[in-house]
N, C-alpha and C positions, 0 to 999 in steps of 0.2 A: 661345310662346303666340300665337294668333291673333288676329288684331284685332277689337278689340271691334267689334257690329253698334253703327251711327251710331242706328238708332232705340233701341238698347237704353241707349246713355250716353245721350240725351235723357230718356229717362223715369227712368232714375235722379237724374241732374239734378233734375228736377221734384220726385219724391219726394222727395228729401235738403235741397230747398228748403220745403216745405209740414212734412213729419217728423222733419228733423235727418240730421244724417250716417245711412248706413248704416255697419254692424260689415263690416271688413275682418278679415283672415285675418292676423295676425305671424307670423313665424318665430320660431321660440324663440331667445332670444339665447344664446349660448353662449362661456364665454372659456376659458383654460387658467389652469392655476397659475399660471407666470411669468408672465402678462399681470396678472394679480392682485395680486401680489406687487410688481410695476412701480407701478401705479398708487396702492396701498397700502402702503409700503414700510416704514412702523412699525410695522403690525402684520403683517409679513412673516417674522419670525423666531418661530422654536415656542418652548412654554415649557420649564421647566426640569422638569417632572414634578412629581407630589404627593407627594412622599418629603422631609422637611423642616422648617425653619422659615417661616413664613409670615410674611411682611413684609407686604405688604397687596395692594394690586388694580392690575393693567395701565391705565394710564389710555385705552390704546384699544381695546383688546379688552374690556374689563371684567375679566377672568377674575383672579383669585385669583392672588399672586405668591409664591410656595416657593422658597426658599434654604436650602442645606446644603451647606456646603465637601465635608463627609466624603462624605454622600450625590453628589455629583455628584463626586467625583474621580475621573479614567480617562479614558472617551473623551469627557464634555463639559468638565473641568476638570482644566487638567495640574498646576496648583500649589492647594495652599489657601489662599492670601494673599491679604489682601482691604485695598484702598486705597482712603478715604470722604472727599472732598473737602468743603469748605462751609464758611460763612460762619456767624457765631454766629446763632442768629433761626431758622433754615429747618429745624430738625428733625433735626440732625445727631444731638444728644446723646438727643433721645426716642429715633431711631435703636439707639445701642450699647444704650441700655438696654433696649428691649423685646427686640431679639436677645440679650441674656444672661439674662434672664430666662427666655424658650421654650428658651435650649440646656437652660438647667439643669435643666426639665424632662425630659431624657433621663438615665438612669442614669448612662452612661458619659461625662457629661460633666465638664471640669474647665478653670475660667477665672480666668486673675489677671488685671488692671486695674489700670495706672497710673493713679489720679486725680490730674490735674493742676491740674485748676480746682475751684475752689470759693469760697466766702461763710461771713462769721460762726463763720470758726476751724474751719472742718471742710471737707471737700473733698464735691465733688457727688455722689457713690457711698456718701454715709455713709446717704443714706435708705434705700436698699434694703438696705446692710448691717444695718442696726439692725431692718429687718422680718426679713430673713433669721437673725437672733440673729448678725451677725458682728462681730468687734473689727474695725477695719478698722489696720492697721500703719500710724500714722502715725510719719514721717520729718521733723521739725522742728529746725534747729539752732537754734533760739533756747531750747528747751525740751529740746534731748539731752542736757545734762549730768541732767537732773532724770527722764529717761525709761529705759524698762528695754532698748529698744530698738537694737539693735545690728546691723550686717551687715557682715561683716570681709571684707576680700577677700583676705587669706590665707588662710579660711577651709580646712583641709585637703580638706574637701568639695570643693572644686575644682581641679585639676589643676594640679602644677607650672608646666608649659607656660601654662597657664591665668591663672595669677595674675600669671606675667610680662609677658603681654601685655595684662592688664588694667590693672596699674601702670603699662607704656608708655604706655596711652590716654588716663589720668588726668592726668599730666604732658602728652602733649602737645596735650592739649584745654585745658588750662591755662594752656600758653605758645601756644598758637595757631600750633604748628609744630610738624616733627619732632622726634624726638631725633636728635643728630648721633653718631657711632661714641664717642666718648670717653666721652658721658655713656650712651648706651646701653651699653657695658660697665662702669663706675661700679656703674648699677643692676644689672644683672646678677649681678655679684659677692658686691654686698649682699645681695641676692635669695636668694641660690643660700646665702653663708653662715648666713643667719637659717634659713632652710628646713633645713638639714643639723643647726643644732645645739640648734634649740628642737624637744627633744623629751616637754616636761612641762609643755607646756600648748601653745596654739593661738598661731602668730607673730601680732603686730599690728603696724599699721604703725607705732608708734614703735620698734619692731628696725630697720626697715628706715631710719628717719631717723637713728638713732643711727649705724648703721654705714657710710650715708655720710656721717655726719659725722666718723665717726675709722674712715676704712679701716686695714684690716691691712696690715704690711706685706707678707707671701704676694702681694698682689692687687698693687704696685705691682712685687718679681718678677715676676711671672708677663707684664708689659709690659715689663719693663728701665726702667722710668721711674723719677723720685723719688716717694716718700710722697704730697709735697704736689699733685704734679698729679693726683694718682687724686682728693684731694680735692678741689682744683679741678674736675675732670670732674662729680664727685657734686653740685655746692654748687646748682646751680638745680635739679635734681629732689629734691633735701632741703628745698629751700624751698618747690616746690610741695605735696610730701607734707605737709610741718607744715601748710599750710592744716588738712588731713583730720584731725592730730592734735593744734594747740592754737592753731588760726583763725578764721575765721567758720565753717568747715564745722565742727567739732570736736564728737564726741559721738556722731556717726551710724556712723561705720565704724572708730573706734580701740577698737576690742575684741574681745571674743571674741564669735563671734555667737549673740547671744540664743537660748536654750534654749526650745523648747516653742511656737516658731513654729508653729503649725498649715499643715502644705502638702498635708496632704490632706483640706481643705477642698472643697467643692465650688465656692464662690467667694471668693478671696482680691483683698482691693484694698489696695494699697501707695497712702496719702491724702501726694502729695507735693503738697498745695495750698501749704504755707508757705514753699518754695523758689521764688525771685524767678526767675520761667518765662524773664524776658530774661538774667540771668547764666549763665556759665559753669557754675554750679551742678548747673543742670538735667541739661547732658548728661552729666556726671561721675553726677550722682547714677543716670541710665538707665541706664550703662555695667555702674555697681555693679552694682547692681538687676538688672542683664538678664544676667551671666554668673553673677553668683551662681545665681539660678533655672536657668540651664542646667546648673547643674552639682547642682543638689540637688531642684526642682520633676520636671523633666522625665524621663520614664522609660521605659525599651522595654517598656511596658504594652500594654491593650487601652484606655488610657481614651484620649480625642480633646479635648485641648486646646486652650483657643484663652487667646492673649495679646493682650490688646487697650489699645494704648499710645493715650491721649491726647496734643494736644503734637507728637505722634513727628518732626515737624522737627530738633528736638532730635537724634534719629537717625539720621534722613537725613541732613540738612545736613552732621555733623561725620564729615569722612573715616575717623579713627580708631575713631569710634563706628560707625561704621556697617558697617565692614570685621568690629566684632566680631558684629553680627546678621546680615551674610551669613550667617557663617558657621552661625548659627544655623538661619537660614530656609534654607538647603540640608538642612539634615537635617532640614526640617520632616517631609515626608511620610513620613521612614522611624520618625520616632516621633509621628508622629499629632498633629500642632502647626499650627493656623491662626493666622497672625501678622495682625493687625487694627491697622493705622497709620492714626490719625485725623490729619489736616493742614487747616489753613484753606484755602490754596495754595497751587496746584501751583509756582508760581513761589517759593518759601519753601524749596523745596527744587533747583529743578534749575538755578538761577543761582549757585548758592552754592559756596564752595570743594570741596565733596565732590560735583559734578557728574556723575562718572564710578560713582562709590559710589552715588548716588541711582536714577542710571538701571538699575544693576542690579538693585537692589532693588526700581521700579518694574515692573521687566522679571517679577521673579517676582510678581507682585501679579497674580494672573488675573483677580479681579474688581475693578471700578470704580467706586464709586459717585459721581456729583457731581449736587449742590445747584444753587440757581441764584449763578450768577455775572454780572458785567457781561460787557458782548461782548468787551474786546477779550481778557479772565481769559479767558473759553468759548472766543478763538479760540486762546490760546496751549496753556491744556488739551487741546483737540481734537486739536491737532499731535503733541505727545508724545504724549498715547495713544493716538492713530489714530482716534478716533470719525468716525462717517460725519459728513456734511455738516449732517443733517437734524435730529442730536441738538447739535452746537453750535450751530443757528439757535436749538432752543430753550431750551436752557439759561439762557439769560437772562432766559425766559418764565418761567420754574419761580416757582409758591408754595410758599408754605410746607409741610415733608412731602411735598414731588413730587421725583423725583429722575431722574435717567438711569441707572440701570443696565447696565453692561457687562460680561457674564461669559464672559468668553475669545468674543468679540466677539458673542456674541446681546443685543444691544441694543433694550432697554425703556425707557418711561416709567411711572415707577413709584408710585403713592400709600400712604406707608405709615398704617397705621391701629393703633391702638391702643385697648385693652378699655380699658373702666370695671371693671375690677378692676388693669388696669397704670397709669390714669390718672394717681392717687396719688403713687406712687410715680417715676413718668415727669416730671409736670409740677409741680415745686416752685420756690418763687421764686428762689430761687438759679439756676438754669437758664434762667430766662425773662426775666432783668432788663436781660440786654447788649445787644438787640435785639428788637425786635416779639413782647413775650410776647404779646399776643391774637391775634394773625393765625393763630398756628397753633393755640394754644386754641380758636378758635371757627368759623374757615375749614375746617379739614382734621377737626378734630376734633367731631364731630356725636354726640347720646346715642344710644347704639344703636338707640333706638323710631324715631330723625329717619332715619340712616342704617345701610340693609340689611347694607350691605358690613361692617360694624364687626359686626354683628351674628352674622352669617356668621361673620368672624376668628373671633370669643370661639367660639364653635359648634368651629371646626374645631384651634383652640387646645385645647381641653378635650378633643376626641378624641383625642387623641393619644394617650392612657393606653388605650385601648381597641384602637387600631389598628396602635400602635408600640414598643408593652411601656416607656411610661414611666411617672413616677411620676403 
């Protein structure tokens, strides 16, 4: 460009002093993606599609948040397991329950629920069951001798193989260690005898306490040993068993199991509020609970279930229990099963004796959801799951109903929202008493006239029937 005439910058000068700047020419600024995406780096990752359940809104993009295991498995999600981290107060439990509510809006859907917690003799899932018309299966040993209630883990419904290694995890969840070879062939025996020769009615576990308590002699052959050390071998897995058949635990699992269980319900919740969540109890009672349903719930159908554990420390944490839901969650995807492990945290489970069992488990967990936590919780979380840097800065920022979402690493900040027709049902006192029941009442949660976004959900929640062939 050639240099300006000296008289012509004087008289512009003058003008731009008497009239104000003169309008220069810009270049239009221009950047790329990556430079975009640099400087923007949370709202850098695409969304999930509009195929799904709607959890609520992007806190930087604004845009509307869709999640669906089933819909998103392939090439953006290799597993359907979903891990929801949080602290009581922040919207964990509105959470599960408006997601089972929008599933069961799809035909094909089908969900059990451990309810772990609850208030006032009933467990926190008992309100939507009682709107939905359901019984919800409660599991009380203070009240099983008086209940109809029964879940035998002999049950023939479950596999020889099956019931073996469920009795090994009962026992050694109970003694807080392995079984050593002596007593694992003790039980075996018993095992193996009760199974062969009850064939006129269903085995329970006092066969199997009785016969190690007077093993055959056949079983003390078949080692070259005396009588009395086979009995010896059996005496502390005979002792744990009686717990199950005339203990504290007694009434829940010595019998024949209860006839007319309803399992093709669309929503089934096992209410184990009355089992003392810090005892041994809990994870014995999971154990049951969780291979019994695998061997009788779960089925090579078209329906797409999801099992969503309360607690599930309980399942992670104990080596034996946990090695039995591997097993499970590997055959998730060939029978359509998303496993939903709620945990307060992460540290609850991966300090614990089953460290090795947890981490696999977390391994299949493709989605992540976390709450807010304090910093140094956000920085030990971050590490195990890999979160970028920018989602552990904030994690500690979160309110109530804000969460990080991680789905096989497209990472969000997330708001979820809930209708004035799930309010009801979502926000009851039992739920809101442990921590900050208003903050999320009246913070996150706005009447649809106050807030658009809520307004929209209910809008895109009700099309579904229209757009998605549900009910």
């Amino acid at each position: 460009m050639s240099p300006r005439d000296p008289l012509t910058a004087i008289t512009d000068a003058f003008t731009s002093l008497l009239f104000g700047r003169t309008e220069t020419t810009r270049l239009p600024v221009r950047t790329s993606t990556g430079q975009a995406q640099a400087v923007y780096l949370p709202t850098a990752a695409p969304g999930l599609g509009d195929s799904g359940v709607i959890i609520g809104r992007e806190v930087y993009s604004g845009k509307g948040y869709i999640y669906d295991p089933f819909q998103l498995y392939g090439q953006q999600l290799p597993a359907p397991h979903w891990l929801v981290l949080g602290e009581s107060g922040n919207g964990k439990s509105a959470l599960e329950k408006t997601y089972v509510l929008r599933q069961l809006r799809f035909r094909d859907r089908q969900i059990i629920v451990l309810d772990a917690q609850g208030e006032d003799g009933v467990g926190e899932w008992n309100l939507i069951a009682q709107e939905l018309g359901i019984t919800p299966i409660r599991l009380d040993p203070m009240a099983a001798l008086d209940s109809d209630i029964r879940l035998n883990p002999l049950d023939p419904a479950i596999t020889t193989t099956g019931q073996l290694a469920l009795l090994r995890t009962i026992i050694e969840v109970a003694l807080g260690r392995g079984l050593d070879e002596r007593a694992g062939f003790a039980l075996k025996v018993a095992h193996a005898y009760v199974h062969q020769t009850t064939t006129d009615r269903q085995p329970i576990l006092t066969d199997i306490v009785e016969r190690l308590r007077h093993p055959l002699p056949e079983a003390a052959d078949a080692m070259n040993v005396a009588l009395e050390d086979v009995r010896a071998w059996g005496l502390d897995v005979a002792l744990v068993l009686d717990r199950l058949v005339d203990g504290d635990l007694r009434g829940m699992f010595d019998g024949p199991t209860t006839v007319g269980i309803d399992l093709d319900a669309p929503l089934i919740v096992f209410d184990l509020s009355h089992i003392d969540r810090n005892s041994i109890a809990m994870p014995i009672l999971m154990a049951i609970v969780g291979v019994w349903l695998e061997h009788t719930w779960i089925r090579p159908d078209r329906k797409k279930r999801i099992f969503l554990v309360e607690e599930a420390w309980h399942i992670i944490n104990s080596p034996s229990v946990a090695q039995l839901f591997q097993r499970l969650l590997k055959f998730g995807r060939r029978l359509g099963l998303s496993f939903v492990a709620v945990v307060h945290h992460l540290s609850d489970v991966v300090d614990g004796a089953a460290a090795k069992e947890a981490a696999a488990i977390l391994k299949m967990a493709s989605t992540r959801t976390i709450y807010a936590q304090k910093s140094d919780e956000a920085r030990a979380t971050g590490q195990v799951l890999g979160l970028p840097r920018w989602a552990v800065e904030i994690i500690p920022t979160l309110t109530p109903g804000m969460a990080v979402w991680d789905v096989n690493g497209n990472v969000q900040v997330v708001k979820h929202l809930v209708t004035e027709a799930e309010r009801p049902l979502v926000f009851t006192d039992r739920a809101m008493t442990e921590s900050a029941p208003r903050a999320l009442a009246e913070e996150d949660l706005l009447p649809a006239d106050e807030d658009p976004y809520e307004a929209e959900t209910a809008a895109r929640v009700m099309s579904f029937e229209k757009r998605q062939g549900v009910r």
